[in-house]
C-alpha positions as CSV (number, residue, x, y, z in Angstrom):
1,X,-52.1,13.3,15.0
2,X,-49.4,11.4,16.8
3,X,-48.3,14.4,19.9
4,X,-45.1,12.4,20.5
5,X,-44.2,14.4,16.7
6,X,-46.1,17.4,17.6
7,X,-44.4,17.7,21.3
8,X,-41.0,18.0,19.2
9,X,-42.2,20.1,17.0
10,X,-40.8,23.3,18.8
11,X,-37.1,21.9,19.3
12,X,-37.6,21.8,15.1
13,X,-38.5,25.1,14.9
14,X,-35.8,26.4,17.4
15,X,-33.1,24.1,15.2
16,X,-34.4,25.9,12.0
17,X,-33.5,28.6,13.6
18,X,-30.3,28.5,14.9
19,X,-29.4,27.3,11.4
20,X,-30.7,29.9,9.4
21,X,-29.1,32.6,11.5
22,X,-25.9,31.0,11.5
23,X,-23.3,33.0,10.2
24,X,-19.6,31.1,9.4
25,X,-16.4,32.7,9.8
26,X,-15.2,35.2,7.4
27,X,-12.0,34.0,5.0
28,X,-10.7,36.6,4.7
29,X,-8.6,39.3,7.3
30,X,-8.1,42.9,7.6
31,X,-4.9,44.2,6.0
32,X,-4.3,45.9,9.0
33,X,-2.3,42.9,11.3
34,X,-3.4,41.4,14.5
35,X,-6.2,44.0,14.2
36,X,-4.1,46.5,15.0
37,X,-2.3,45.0,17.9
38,X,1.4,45.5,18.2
39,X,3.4,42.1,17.2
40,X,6.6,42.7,19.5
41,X,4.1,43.1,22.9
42,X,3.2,40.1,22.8
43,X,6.9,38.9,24.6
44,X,7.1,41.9,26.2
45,X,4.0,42.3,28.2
46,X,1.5,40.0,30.1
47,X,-1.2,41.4,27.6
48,X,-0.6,42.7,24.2
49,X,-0.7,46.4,23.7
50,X,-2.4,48.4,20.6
51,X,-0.1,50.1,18.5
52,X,-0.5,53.3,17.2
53,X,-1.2,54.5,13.4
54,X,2.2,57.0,13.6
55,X,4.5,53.7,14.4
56,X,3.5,51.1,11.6
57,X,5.6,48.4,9.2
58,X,5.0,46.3,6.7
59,X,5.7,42.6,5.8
60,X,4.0,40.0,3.6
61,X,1.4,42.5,2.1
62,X,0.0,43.2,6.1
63,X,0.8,46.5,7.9
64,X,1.5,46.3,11.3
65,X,0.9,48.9,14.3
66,X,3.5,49.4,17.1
67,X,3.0,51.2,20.5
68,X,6.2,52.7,20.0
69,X,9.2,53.7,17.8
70,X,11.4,51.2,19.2
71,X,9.0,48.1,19.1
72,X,8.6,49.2,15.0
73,X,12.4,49.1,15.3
74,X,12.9,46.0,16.6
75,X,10.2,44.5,14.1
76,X,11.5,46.1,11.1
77,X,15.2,44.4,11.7
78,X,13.7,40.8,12.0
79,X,10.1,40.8,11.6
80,X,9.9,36.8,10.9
81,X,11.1,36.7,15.4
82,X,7.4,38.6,15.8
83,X,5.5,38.0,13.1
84,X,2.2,36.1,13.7
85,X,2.6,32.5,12.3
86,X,0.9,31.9,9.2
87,X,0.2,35.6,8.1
88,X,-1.9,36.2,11.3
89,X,-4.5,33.5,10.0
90,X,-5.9,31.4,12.9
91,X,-3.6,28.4,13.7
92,X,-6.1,25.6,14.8
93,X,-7.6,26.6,10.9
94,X,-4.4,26.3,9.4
95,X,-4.5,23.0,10.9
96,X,-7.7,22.2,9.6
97,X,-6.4,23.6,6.4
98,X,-8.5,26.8,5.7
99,X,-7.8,30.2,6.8
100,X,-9.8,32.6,9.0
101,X,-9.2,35.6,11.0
102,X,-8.4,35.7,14.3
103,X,-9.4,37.5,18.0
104,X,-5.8,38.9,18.8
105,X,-6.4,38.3,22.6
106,X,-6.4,34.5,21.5
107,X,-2.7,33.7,21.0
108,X,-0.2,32.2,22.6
109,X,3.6,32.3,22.3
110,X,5.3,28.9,21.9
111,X,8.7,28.4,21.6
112,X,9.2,32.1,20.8
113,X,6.5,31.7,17.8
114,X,3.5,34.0,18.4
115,X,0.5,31.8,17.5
116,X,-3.6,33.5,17.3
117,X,-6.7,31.8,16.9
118,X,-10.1,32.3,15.6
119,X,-12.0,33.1,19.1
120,X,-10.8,31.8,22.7
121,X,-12.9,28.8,23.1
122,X,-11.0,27.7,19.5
123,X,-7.8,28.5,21.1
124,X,-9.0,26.1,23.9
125,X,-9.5,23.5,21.4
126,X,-6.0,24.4,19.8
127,X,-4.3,24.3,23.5
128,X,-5.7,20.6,23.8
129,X,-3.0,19.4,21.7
130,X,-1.0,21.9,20.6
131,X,2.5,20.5,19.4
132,X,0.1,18.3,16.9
133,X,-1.6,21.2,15.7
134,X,1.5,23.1,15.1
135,X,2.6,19.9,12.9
136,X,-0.8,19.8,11.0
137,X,-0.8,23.1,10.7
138,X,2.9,23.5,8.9
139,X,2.4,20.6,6.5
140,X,-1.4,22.9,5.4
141,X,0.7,26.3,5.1
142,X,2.4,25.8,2.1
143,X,-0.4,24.5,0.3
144,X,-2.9,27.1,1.7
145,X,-4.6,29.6,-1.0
């Protein structure tokens, strides 16, 4: 038996492995937006806050959770100013051109557009070139299932 094949026989094994257990991102997202985070915190606060089930709103089939009355208020007169781009759907895969949930401690706001990704390390990816991703991303949207 040739041990140059044998010695790699373990790395083989271990790739097996890791692809066997490998689970891909869901599709699909919970109804309830941002995972419960509220929308308007996120340019009001260094760290977005969790809303609350009493303060909710609704827009584009999602429900959204507020901290408070007045950050429902503010929502529910112009929710397209804190409204997650693209539904809440992860912006580096809109790019890409699928959608997936997101980690709603992965965003950034850009141009006063509140954008969330996947996981951070995608978000790092996303931050790499973001203005290109954006454009990518809005030419996807429309056609996006």
């Amino acid at each position: 038996m040739n041990w140059r094949v044998f010695s790699k026989l373990p790395l083989l094994v271990a790739s097996l492995f890791v692809l066997m257990t490998f689970v891909p991102p869901a599709l699909a997202k919970s109804p309830l937006a941002l995972t419960g985070y509220d929308p308007v915190s996120y340019f009001q606060n260094n760290r977005p806050s969790k809303g609350k089930a009493e303060f909710t709103a609704h827009h584009n089939g999602l429900t959204y959770q507020f901290a408070n009355a007045k950050n429902r208020d503010a929502f529910a007169s112009n929710p397209a100013r804190f409204a997650p781009q693209y539904d809440g759907y992860c912006a580096y895969g809109v790019s890409r051109g699928y959608k997936v949930g997101v980690d709603p401690l992965a965003y950034k706001v850009v141009q006063g557009k509140l954008y969330v990704n996947y996981s951070r390390s995608v978000q790092r990816t996303w931050s790499r070139d973001i203005p290109g991703y954006i454009a990518k991303a809005e030419k996807n949207w429309p056609t996006l299932e």
